[in-house]
N, C-alpha and C positions, 0 to 999 in steps of 0.2 A: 504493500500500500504506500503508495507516493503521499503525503501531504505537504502542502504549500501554505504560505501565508502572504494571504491576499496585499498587504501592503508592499511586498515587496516583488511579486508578479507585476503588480499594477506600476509602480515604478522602473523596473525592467523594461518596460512595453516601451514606455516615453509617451503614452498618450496622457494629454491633459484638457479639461473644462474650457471650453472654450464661451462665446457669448448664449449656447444651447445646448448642452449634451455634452459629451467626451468623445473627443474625434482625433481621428489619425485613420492613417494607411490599413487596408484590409488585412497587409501581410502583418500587422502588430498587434489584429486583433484574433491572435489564438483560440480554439475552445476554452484555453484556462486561462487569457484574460478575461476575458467574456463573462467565464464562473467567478473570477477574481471581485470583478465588478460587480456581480451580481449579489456576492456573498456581502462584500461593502456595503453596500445601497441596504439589504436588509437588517444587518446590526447596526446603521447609522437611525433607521424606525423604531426597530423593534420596541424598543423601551417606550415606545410616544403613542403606539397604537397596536391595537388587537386586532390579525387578518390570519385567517385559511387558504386564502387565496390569492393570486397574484395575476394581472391578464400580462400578456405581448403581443406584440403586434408586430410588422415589417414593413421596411417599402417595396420598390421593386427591383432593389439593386442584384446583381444577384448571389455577393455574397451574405446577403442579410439572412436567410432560412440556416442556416447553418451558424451564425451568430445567435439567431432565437434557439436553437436547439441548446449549447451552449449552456447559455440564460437559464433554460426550462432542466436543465438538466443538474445547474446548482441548486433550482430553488427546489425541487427533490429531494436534492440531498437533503434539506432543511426540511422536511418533513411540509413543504406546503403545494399549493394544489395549482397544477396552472392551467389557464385559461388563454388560448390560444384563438388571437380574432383575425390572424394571416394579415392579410396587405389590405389596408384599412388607412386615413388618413391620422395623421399625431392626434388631432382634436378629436376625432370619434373614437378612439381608444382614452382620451382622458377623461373625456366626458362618462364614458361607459364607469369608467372605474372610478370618478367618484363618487357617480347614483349609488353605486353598489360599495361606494366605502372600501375600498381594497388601491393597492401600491399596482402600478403596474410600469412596464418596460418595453420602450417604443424603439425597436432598433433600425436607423436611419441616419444616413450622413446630410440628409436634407439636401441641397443644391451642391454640394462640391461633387467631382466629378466620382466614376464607380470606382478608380481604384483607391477610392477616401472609404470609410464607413464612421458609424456613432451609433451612440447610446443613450436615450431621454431617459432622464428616472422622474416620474410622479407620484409622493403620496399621497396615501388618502382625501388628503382633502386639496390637491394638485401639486405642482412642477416644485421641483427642491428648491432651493434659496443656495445662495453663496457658501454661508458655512456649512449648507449639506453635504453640496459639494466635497469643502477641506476635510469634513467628519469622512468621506466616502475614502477618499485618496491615502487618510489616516488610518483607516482602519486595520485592524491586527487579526482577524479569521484567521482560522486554520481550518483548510479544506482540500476533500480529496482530488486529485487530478483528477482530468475528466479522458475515461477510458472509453466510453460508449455514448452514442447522441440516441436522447426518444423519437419515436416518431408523435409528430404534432397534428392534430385533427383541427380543423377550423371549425369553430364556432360564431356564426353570422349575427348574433345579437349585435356587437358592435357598430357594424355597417347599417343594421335597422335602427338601432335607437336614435344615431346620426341623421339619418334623414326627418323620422320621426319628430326631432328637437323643430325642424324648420316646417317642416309640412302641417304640423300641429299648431305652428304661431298664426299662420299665412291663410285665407280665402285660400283654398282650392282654384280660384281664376285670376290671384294675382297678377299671374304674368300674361292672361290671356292676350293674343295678339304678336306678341312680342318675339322674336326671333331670336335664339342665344345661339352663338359655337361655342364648342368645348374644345378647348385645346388637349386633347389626351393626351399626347407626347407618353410616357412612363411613371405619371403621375400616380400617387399610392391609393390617390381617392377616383380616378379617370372612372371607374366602374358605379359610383356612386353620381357622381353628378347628373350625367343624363335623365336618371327616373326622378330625382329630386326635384330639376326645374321644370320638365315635361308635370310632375303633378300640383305643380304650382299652375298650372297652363299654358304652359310656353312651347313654341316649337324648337326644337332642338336638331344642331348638324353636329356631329360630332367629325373633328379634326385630325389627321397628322398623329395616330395610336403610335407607339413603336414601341418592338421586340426587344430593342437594344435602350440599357438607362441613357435618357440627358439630365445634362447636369442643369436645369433652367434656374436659372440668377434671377430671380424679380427686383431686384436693387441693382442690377447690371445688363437690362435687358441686350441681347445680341441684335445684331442690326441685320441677321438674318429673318428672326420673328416679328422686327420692327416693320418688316415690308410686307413679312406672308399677312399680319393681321390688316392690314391696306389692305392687301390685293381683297383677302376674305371678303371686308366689308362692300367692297364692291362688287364682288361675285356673287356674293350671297344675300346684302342688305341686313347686317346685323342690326339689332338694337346693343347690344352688348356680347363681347367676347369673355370669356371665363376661360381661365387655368390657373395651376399653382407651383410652388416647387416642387421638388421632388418627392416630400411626405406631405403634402396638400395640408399646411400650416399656414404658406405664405400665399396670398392671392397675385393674381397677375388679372387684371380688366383693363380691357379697351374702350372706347365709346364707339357713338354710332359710327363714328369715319374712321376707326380701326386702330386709333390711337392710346396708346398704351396709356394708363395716369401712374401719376407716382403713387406709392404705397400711400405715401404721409397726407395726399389729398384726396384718396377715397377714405382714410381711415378718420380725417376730418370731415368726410360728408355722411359716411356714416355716421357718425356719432352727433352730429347735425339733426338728420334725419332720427336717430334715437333720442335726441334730447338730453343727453347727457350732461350733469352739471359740470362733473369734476374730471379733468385729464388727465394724466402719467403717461408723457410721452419721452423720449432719449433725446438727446441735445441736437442730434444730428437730423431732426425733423424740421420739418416748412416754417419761416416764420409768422406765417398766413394762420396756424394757427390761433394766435394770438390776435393777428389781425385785424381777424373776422368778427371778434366784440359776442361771441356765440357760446363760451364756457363761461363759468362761475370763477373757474383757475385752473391751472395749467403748470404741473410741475414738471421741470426738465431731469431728468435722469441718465444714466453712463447707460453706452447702449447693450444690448441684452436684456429678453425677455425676463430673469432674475430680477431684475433694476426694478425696470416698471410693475412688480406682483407685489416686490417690496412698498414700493410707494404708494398701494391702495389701501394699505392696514393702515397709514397716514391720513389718507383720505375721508376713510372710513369716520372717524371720529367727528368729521364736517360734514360731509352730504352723501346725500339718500342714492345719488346713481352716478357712479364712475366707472371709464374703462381707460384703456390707453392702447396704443398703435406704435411701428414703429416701421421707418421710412423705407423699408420692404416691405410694409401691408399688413403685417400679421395685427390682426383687432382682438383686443384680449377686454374680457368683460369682467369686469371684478363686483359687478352686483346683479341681482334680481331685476330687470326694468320692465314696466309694462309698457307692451305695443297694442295699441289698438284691441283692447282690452283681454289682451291675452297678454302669460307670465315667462319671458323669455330667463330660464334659470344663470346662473354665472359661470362663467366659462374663463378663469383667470389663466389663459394659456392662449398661441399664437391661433386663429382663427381663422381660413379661408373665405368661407361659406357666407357667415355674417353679412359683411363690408359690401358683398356684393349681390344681393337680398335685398337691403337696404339699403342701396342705391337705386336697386331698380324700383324699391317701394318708393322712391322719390322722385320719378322720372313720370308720373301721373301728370302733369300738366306740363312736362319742357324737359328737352333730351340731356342727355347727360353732360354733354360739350356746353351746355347753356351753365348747368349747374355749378359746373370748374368755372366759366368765362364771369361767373358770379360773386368769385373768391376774390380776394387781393392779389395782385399779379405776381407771384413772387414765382419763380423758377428755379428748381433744381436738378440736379444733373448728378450722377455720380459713376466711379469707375474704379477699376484696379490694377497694378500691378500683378501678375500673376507670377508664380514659382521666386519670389522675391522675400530673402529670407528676413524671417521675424526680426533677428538680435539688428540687423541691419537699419531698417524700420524704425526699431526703437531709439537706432547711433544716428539716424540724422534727424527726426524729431527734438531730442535732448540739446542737439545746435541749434535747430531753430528755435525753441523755446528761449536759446540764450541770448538769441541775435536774431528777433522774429525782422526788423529791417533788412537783415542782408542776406536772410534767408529767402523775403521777400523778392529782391535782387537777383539773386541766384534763377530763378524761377523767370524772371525778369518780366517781373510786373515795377517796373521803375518807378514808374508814374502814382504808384499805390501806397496809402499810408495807413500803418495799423492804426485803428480806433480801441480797442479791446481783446483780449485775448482771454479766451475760454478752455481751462487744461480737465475739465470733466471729462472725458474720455478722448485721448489724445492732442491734437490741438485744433484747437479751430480758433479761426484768425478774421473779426469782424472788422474790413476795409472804412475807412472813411466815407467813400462812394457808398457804403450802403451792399456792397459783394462779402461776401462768405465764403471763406475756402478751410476745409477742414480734411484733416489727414490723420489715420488711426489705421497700425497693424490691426488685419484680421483676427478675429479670436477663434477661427476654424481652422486655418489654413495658412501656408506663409505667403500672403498676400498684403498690399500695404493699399489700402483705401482713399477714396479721394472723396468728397464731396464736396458741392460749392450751391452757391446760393446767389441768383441775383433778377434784378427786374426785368432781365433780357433773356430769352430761353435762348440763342445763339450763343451770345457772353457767357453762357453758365460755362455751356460746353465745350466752347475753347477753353473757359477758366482752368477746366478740368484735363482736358489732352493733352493742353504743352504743360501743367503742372509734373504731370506723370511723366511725360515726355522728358524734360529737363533733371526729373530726379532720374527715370530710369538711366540717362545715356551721359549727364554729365558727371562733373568730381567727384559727385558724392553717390552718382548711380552704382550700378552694380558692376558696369564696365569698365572700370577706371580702376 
């Protein structure tokens, strides 16, 4: 008998918490880190809450079935019961398991590419917090290697409750009239969507399925799907296009003319349309939020879905309905609100489905390009470095923090004078003009972030490609 202790497996690996989940390379994630993690994550509860049972779930990548077995195969060893809902989107598996008050484990690298994979952990009463995290990584189990994988049976309650959550709020002819595409691509939810909106009354095309995973960025859309959603809209006459990333947490919507929106401006139109008093959104979102004179308050937090779950037990103690979003879309609901006299329950985790729901419940007298052209103009743009190491990232940040004017220089925005500078998660650099440029390593991947902000959707986007451009290739790029 082989036994292991999990904190020192799990260090081994080199995998670490990033802004969702713990992610790294598929080849790092062993059956006995997998167990390692999984052993973690249940003495980091144990003591906070009583469960028999545990669900998982997958996307489509394809090493994720063999990571769930893994999974399913330590919590066994711990004498507990698992509940297997297959490839399901992140929110229908969380939401399942905290009706039912049970820990469950979403394994999904979300948007980075297949040879990435992760791990969501949700307790009982949703997604870990930061020091769950540190308790997880900490942890000292001792457990048996894992010699043999179960076989896992699917159980479809998850996928029905999911739909049920929406079908149960909505008219049954909601959407009568209305035209939607589904982007299937490799999506974990691609299977659920279609009867969703079809029973809401909508006519449904479905898009572009594929056998093989993409890795779809809804905070980096490619300028491949920036054209097919065009073409769509005129081939087809959409009212709206729907998809998401890869475990259908993060939305991706078009409007009528095929135009993709930022996450941060359908998650302010949802929550518009919801009514909602109190926000929690990550610093790196629209400053249209605010703009718009439409919340009660609006707190800014470091990005990662953690951040913003954190900041509604603040909330909580001031007003009756808060959620928060973050500038890849994901709408996270941290209360009970009522619609149209029905009880939408709380869903404090990244959310597809929602944002674009309630968009289209709002497109009842004026299309949805109307609704955006209604906001305050503010434009954002965002992009990445790819394969651009972390430590790196962190060594020219630390300079310009020191010397944000000649970092400014460098970049050669000459003509530009900082106003303010924001170090809540990485830096963002508020211009004189009234432009926004902010730069932050990835918390998934080594990737080094860009986003910008200005009153010109052209300016944004140059802001952003000679930004990246001049880090990637000059002194301080990675080619020098």
């Amino acid at each position: 008998m082989n036994i292991l202790l999990t904190s020192k497996v799990i260090k081994a690996s080199g995998i670490q918490f990033g802004t969702s989940g713990a992610r790294g390379l598929v080849t790092q994630f062993s059956v006995d880190v997998c167990a390692a993690f999984t052993h973690a994550f249940i003495e980091s509860i144990v003591k906070k809450f009583t469960f028999k049972q545990v669900a998982i779930a997958i996307d489509n990548r394809p090493s994720s079935p063999q990571m769930a077995q893994a999974c399913a195969k330590a919590l066994q060893q711990l004498g507990l019961e698992v509940i297997y809902y297959g490839v399901v989107p992140t929110p229908a598996l969380a939401y399942v398991a905290m009706q039912d008050n049970i820990p469950c484990i979403m394994v999904t690298g979300s948007h980075i590419p297949f040879d990435r994979n992760g791990l969501k952990f949700y307790r009982p009463d949703g997604e870990i917090s930061k020091a769950d995290e540190k308790a997880i990584l900490n942890a000292t189990t001792e457990f048996e290697a894992v010699t043999d994988l179960p076989e896992l049976v699917v159980n479809n309650k998850a996928a029905t409750q999911y739909i049920e959550r929406y079908t149960s709020l909505f008219d049954n002819e909601m959407l009568a009239g209305k035209r939607i595409g589904i982007y299937e691509h490799s999506s974990a939810g691609r299977d659920l969507y279609t009867p969703l909106f079809e029973a809401l009354g909508a006519e449904v095309i479905a898009l572009e399925r594929s056998d093989e995973f993409v890795p779809i960025d809804t905070e980096a859309v490619a300028e491949v799907d920036i054209e097919r959603a065009k073409q769509w809209s005129q081939l087809y006459g959409f009212d709206l296009i729907f998809s998401t990333d890869g475990d259908g947490d993060r939305p991706l919507v078009a409007d009528e003319q095929g135009d993709w929106l930022r996450g941060d401006v359908l998650g302010l139109l949802c929550a518009d349309a919801m009514k909602i008093e109190a926000l929690a959104v990550p610093v790196s979102c629209n400053t249209a939020i605010e703009g718009c004179n439409l919340f009660k308050y609006v707190s800014r937090t470091k990005i990662g879905s953690p951040y913003v779950i954190a900041e509604f037990e603040k909330l909580r103690k001031t007003y009756s309905s808060i959620a928060g979003f973050e500038a890849n879309g994901g709408f996270l609901l941290g209360s009970d609100v009522e619609i149209d006299g029905g009880l939408i329950k709380a869903l404090p985790t990244r959310d597809a489905v929602l944002p674009a729901l309630m968009l289209l419940s709002a497109t009842k007298q004026q299309s949805i390009s109307s609704l955006v052209n209604n906001l305050p103009q503010r434009f954002t743009f965002s992009d990445r470095i790819q394969n651009f190491a972390t430590e790196k990232s962190i060594a020219i940040l630390a300079i310009a923090k020191q010397k944000p004017d000649v970092f400014l220089q460098q970049l050669e925005l000459n003509d530009s004078k900082v106003e303010c500078i924001n170090e809540t998660d990485g830096l963002r650099i508020t211009l004189v003009c009234g432009d926004i440029i902010h730069f932050r390593p990835s918390g998934n991947a080594p990737e080094l972030r860009c986003y910008a902000e200005s009153n010109n959707h052209i300016n944004v986007k140059m802001l952003v490609k000679n930004s990246l451009l001049k880090i990637n290739y000059c002194s301080f790029g990675r080619n020098k």
